[in-house]
C-alpha positions in Angstrom: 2.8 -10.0 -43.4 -0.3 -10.9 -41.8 -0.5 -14.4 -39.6 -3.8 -16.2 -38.7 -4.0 -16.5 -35.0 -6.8 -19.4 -33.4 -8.9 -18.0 -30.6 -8.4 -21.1 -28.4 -5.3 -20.9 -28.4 -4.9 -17.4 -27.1 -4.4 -17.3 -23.0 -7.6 -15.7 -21.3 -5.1 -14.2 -18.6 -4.7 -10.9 -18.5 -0.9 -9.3 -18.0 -1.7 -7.4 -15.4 -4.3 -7.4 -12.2 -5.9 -4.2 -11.8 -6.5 -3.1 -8.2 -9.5 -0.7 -6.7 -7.1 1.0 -4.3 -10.1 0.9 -1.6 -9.1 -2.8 -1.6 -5.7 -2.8 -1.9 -5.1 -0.3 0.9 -8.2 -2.8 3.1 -6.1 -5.8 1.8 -2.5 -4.3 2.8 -3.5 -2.5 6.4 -2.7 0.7 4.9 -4.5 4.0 6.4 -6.7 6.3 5.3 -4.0 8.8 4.8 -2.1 6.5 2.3 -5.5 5.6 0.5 -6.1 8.8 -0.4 -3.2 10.1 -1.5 -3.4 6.9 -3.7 -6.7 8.2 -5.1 -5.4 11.4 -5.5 -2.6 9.8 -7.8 -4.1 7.4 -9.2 -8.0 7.4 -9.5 -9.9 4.9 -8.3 -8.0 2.1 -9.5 -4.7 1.1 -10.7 -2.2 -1.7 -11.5 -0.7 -3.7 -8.9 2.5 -2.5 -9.7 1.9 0.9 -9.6 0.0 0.5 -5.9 3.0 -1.6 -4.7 5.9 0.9 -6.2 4.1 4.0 -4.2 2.7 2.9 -1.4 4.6 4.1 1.9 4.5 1.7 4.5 5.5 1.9 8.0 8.4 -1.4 8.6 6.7 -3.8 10.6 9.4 -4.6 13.4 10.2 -8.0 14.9 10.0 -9.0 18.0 13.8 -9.9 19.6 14.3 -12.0 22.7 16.5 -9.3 24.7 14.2 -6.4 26.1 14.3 -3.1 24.7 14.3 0.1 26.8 10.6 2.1 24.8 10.2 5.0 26.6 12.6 6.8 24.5 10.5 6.0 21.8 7.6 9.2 21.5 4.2 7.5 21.7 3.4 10.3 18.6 5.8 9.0 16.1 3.4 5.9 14.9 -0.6 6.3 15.0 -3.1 3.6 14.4 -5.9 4.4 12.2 -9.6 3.2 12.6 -9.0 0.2 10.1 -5.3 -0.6 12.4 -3.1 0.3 9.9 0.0 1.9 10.9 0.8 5.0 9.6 4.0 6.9 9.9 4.5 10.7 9.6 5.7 11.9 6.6 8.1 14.8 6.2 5.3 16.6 4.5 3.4 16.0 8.4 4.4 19.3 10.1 3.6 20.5 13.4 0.1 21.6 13.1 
């Protein structure tokens, strides 16, 4: 069965937004680590599903009004990239 369908009244929206993962990772303070292991999954670019079901982020604390003892926090755990994204080790981050 075939069905005429009128050009106007197709939507010009696409389904799904397609992401360079240079921006998304710019966009979403992610580091340089996490972009390219994006890349290396991915390409170049990729849906905005796929880049929001894989990338790892570090959780973004809240402040609380009581003080909070941090120097049993190591200063190594969380590092600041050049862009100030926060990134996290990863158990694939061994000593050396």
């Amino acid at each position: 069965m075939v069905e005429r369908v009128e050009g106007e009244k197709l939507s010009k929206q696409t389904a799904t937004k397609v992401w360079s993962i240079r921006e998304f990772c710019r966009r979403q303070r992610l580091c340089q680590e996490e972009e390219r292991r994006l890349t290396q999954i991915f390409g170049g670019f990729a849906t905005s599903s796929e880049l929001l079901h894989n990338a790892k982020r570090t959780p973004r604390w809240r402040y609380i009004s009581h003080s909070i003892d941090l120097s049993d926090i190591p200063e190594a755990d969380i590092s600041v990239d050049q862009r100030g994204g926060l990134c996290a080790p990863t158990a694939d981050d061994g000593p050396g």
